[in-house]
N, C-alpha and C positions, 0 to 999 in steps of 0.2 A: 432112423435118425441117429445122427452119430452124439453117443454118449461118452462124455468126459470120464465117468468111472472103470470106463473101459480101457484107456490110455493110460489114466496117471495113478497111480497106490494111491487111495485115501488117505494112510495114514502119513504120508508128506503136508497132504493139503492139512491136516490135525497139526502136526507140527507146526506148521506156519503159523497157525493163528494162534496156538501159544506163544510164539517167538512175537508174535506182533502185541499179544496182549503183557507182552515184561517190555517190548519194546514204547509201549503206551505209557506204561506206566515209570520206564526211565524217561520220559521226556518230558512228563507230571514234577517227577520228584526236581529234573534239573530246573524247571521253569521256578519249581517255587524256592529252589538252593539260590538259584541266577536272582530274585526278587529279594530275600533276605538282606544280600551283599547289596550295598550302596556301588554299585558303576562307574566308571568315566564315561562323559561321554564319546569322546576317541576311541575307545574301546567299542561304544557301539556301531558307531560309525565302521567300522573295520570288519567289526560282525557282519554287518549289512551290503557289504561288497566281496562278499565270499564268492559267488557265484562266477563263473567263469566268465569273461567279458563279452564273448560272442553270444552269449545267452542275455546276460545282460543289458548290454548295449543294442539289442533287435527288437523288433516287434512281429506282432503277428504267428503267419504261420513262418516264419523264417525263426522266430523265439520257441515257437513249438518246435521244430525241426532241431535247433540247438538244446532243447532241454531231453529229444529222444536221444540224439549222437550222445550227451553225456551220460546220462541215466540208463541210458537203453543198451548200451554198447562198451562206453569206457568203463564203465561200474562193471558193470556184468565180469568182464575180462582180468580188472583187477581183482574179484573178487576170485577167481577159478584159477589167476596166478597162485593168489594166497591157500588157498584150500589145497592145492599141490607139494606145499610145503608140509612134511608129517606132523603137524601142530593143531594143537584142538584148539578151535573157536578164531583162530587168526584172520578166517575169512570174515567174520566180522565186524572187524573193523571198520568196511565203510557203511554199514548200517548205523553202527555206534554213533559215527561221526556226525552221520545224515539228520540223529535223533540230538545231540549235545549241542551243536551250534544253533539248531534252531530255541530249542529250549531255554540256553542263555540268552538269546537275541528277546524271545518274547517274554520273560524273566525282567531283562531288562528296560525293557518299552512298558510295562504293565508299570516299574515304581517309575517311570517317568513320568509317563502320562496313562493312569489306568484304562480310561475308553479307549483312546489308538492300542493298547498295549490287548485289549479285550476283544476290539471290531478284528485287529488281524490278526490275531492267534484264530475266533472265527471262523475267517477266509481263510485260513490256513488248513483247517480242517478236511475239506474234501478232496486237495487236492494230498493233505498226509496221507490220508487212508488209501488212494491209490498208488503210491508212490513206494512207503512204506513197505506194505504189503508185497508190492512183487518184491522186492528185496529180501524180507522175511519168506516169499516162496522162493526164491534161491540159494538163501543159507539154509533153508529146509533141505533142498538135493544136496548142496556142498557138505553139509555135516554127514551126509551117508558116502558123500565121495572124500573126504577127508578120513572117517572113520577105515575106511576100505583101506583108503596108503597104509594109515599107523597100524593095522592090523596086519597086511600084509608082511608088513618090516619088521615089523614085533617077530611076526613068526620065526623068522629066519635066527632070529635067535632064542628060541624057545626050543624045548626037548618034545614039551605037551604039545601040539600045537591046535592053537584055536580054531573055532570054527570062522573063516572070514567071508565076505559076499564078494561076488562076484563085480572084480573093476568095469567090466563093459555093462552091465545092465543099471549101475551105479548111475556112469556118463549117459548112457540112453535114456533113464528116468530122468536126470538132470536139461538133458537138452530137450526133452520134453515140458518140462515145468517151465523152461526158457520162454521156447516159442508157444506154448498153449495158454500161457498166464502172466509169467513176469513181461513180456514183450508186450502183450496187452493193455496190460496195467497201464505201465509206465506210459505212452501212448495216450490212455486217458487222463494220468496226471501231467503230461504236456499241452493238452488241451483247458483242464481244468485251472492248472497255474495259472496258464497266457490269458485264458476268458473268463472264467467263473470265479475266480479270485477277486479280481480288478472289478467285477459288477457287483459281487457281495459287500466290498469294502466303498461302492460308491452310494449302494443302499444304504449303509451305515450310518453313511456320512454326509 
């Protein structure tokens, strides 16, 4: 039986779930920063059309299909842009972003109206935790492939020079966390958004 600890270092997978649990807990702190401040509602309104129009505007599995293309693919790619660039942590910025917006939005919807602001933070949950997650296991690989450039470059101007890891076993544990987990994930958080969201918020409600 083929075993996952066989392909991937554990201690990526460790990482990630610290990165996911400071990620949990920025989306806590912004929901309840976003709740403090009194809103416009135009402001919400604006929040709440973030999402790309082709995702948006579809239903089904054609909404599922649009939320993998973005998440699954344009994210990903953005992100391994940025992590090329010799900068610590710049690859996560679309994690940040991913954790900020929604936080304000339900920040905001909770002092408007606390049940709607409560039922879909809720629904929102199962499909964060998929979603999230493979992100947080992809800036898991990028921080050891980010780490590699700045070390590498560091050297070259160094007399001492350090000890760095190797760039290709870098990208090969990366493109492994890719398709063995973040692809997956994501995949079940397009399923989860498009169906299990819309039913937990119709149970609510």
């Amino acid at each position: 039986m083929l075993n996952i600890h066989n392909l991937i270092d554990f201690n990526y997978i460790k990482r990630a779930i610290k990165i996911f649990i400071m990620a949990t807990i920025l989306l806590l702190i912004t929901i309840i920063i976003a709740y403090i401040f009194t809103p416009g509602e135009e402001l919400l309104k604006q929040l709440g059309n973030k999402s790309p129009e082709r995702v948006s505007e579809t239903h089904g599995l054609t909404k599922v299909w649009g939320f993998i293309q973005t998440n699954g693919f344009h994210v990903p790619i953005q992100m391994l842009i940025l992590a090329l660039i010799p900068i610590p942590f710049l690859y996560t910025l679309n994690l940040i972003v991913s954790i900020i917006i929604p936080g304000i939005m339900f920040g905001f919807l909770i002092n408007f109206d606390p049940y709607k602001g409560f039922t879909g933070f809720i629904s929102y949950i199962p499909h964060y935790m998929f979603e999230v997650f493979s992100f947080c296991v992809m800036v898991s690989g990028l921080y050891m492939l980010n780490k590699t450039i700045i070390r590498k470059i560091s050297n070259i101007f160094r007399k001492n020079k350090k000890r760095d890891d190797s760039l290709r076993i870098s990208l090969i544990m990366l493109f492994k966390l890719y398709f063995l987990m973040s692809l997956p994930l994501i995949v079940l958080a397009a399923f989860t958004e498009t169906y299990v969201a819309d039913m937990l918020l119709k149970l609510m409600n």
